[in-house]
N, C-alpha and C positions, 0 to 999 in steps of 0.2 A: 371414896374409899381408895384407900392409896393399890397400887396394882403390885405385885408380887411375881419376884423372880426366880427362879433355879439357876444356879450351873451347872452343867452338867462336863465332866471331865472326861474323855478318852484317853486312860492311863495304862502307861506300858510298864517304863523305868525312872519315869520323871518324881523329882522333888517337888510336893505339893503346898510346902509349908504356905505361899503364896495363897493359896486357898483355903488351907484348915485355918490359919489363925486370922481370917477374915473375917466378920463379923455382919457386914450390911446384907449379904444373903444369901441364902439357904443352899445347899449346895450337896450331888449326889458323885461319885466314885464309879463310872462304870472301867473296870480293870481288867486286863489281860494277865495280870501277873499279880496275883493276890497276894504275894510273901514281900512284896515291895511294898504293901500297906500297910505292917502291924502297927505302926504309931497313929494311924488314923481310927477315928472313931467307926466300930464294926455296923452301925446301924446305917453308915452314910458307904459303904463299900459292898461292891455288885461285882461278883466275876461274871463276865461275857467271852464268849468265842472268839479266840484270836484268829477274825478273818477279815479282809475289807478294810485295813488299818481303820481310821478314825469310825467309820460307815457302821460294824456292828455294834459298838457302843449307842451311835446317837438312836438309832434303830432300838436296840433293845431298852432303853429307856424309854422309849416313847407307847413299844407293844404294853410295859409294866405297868404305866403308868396312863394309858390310853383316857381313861374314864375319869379320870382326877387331876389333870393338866394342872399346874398353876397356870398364870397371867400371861405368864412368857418364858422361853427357854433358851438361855445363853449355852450353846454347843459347841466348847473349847476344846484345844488339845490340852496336856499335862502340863506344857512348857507354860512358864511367866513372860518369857520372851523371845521372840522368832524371828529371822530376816522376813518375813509376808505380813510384819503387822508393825506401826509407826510407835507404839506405846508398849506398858505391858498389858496382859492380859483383862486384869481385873480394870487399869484406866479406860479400857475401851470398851468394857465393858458399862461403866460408868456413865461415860460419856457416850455412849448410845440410851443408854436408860434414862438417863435423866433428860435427856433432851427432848426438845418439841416435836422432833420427827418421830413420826407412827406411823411406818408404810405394810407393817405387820412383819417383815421378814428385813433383818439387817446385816451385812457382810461387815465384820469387826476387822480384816484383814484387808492391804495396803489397796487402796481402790485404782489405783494405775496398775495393779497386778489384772487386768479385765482379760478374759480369754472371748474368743470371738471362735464360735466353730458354723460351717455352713458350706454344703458342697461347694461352693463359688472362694472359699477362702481358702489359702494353703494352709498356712499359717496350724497349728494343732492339727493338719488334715486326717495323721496316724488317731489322733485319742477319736477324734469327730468320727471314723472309719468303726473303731473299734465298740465305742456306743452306740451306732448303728447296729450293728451287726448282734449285739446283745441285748437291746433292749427290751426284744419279746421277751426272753425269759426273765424278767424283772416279774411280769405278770401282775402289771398292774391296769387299772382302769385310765388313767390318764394316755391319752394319744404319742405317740414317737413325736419328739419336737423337730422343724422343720429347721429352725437355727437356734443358737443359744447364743447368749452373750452373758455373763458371771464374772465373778471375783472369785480369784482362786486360794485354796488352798483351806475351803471347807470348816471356818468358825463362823458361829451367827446366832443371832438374837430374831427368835422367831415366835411367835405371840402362839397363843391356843386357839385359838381359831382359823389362823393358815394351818398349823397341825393336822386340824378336825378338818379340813377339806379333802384329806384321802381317809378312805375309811382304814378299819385297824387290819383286814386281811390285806390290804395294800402293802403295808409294813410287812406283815410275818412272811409277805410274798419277795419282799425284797429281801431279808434275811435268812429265808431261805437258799435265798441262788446264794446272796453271798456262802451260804454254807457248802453249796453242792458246784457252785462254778468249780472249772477247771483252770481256771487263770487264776494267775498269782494273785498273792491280797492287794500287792502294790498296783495291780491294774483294775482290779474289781473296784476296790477305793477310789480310784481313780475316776472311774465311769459315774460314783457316784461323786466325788467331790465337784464333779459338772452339772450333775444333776441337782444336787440339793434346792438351790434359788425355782428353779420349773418346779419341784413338786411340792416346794412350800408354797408360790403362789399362782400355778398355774398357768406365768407369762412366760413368754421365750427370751425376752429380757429385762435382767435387772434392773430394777431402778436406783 
């Protein structure tokens, strides 16, 4: 049986035509700005809380939709194309999907963009400080990571089953702070576009 994917978009102000007139797969709208959607179909568009730049979108998709995952979930920005990714959107996404690699959790964005955070590194030492110091109130069951190593800049193709390794008050616990932190969305987003790879699969570095 062939395996089945979503997109799932984090949309502000961007042009989506890149995604509505695609065809190979299935695809949902979560938006910050629902009056920049009227030409998309209203069954594929979700307004979300504009908090956590990319982070409440992929969050609230996942709380919605907890119990009926597809196969796998590609978790893009709006844009077709970005300086952090070698393709557009939709070729990398392709080209992860189709391919023979299945390590369950995939970074679609430029793989020499690698962040390294760990008391012993300078290098991000401010963002590595600042996810320390917040990661209790994430309130999740996964442990504070000792070091991390990721790709940055938070797009990825992540199967249902790294998903389902955090249960679903995991999510509503992270979407919650995102709702209630006192820091900007551009740093909450931030803590979390480090996070994403540890809490889809648990390791402290990407593969």
């Amino acid at each position: 049986m062939q395996k089945k994917l979503t997109i799932v978009s984090s949309h502000f102000n961007e042009e989506l035509s890149w995604l509505v007139n695609q065809t190979d797969f299935d695809y949902r709208i979560y938006t910050k700005n629902i009056e920049g959607c009227k030409y998309i179909e209203r069954s594929k568009i979700f307004e979300c809380v504009n908090v956590g730049m990319e982070a409440s979108s992929y969050i609230s998709y996942i709380i919605d939709n907890y119990e009926k995952l597809p196969d796998y979930v590609a978790f893009v920005h709006g844009h077709e194309e970005s300086y952090h990714q070698n393709d557009t959107t939709l070729n990398l996404i392709k080209d992860s999907f189709y391919s023979n690699v299945d390590n369950g959790y995939n970074s679609i964005n430029r793989k020499d963009w690698r962040n390294i955070f760990s008391d012993d590194v300078y290098d991000w030492s401010k963002n590595w400080k600042l996810l320390k110091e917040n990661y209790k109130y994430l309130n999740i069951k996964l442990p504070i990571p000792n070091r991390l190593e990721c790709t940055a800049c938070a797009q990825f193709i992540v199967s249902s089953k790294n998903i389902l390794l955090n249960g679903i008050n995991d999510y509503k616990n992270i979407l919650k702070w995102l709702e209630s932190t006192d820091l900007e969305s551009s740093l909450s987003g931030r803590i979390m576009e480090h996070l994403w790879c540890y809490i889809m699969t648990h390791d402290e570095i990407e593969k």
